[in-house]
C-alpha positions as CSV (number, residue, x, y, z in Angstrom):
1,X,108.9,113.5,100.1
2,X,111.7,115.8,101.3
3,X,111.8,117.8,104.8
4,X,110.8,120.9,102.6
5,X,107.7,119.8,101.1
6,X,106.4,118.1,104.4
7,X,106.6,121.3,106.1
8,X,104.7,123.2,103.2
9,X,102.3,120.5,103.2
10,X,102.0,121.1,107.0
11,X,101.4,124.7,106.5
12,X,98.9,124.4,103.2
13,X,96.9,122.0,105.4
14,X,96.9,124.3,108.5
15,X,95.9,127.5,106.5
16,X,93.3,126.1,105.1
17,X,92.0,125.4,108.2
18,X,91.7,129.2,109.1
19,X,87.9,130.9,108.2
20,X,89.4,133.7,106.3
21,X,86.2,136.1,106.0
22,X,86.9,136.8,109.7
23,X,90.6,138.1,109.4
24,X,89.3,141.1,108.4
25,X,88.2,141.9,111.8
26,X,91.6,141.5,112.9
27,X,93.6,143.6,110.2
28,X,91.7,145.9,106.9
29,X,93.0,143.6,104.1
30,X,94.4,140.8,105.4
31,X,92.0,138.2,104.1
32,X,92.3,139.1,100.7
33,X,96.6,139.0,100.9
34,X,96.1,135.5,102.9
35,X,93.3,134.1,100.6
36,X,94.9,135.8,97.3
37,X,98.9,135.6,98.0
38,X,99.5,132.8,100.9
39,X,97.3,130.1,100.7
40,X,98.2,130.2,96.5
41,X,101.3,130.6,96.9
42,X,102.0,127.5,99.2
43,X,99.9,125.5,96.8
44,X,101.8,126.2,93.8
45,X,104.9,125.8,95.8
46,X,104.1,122.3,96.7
47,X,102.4,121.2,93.3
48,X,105.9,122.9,91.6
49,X,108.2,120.3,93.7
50,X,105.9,117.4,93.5
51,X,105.7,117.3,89.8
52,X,109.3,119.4,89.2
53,X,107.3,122.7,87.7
54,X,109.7,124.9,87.8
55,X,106.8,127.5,86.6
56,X,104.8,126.5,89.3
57,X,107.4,126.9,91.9
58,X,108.4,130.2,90.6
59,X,104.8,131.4,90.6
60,X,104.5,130.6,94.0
61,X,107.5,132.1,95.1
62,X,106.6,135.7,94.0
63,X,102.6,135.3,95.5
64,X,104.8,134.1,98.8
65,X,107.3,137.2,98.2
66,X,103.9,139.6,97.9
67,X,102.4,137.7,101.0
68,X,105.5,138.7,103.0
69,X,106.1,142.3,101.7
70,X,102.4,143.1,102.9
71,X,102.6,140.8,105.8
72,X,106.3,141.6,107.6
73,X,105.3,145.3,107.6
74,X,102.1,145.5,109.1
75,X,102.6,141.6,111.5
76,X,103.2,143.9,115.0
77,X,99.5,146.2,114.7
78,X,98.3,142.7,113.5
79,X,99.4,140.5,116.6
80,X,98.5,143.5,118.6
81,X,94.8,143.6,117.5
82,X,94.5,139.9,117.5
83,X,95.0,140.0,121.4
């Protein structure tokens, strides 16, 4: 397993571990783009390099891509409300 994979491993395991019906508390929307665009996208990420699915990997990349054009934008009022 390379460096890469452990470390989206590492992160597929840990968001998993996050009760996503309370992130909307936090930030309007944000379960649905972690739930719907993250946790997916990690997962077809990793399942693309462990079986060389180059689909897979590619699908993941864009939910990832989506995940961070909603994310990047909004991650100050978000950190900010967490507190």
């Amino acid at each position: 397993m390379t460096e890469a994979m452990k470390f989206l491993k590492m992160a597929l395991e840990e968001s998993q571990k996050v009760e996503t019906e309370k992130l909307d508390d936090v930030f309007d929307d944000l379960s649905k783009h972690y739930s719907g665009e993250f946790i997916p996208g990690l997962t077809l990420m990793l399942d693309g390099y462990e079986h060389s699915d180059n689909v897979k990997l590619m699908k993941g990349q864009v939910l990832l891509d989506n995940w961070d054009n909603w994310f990047y934008p909004n991650v100050e009022t978000i950190r900010r409300k967490a507190q």
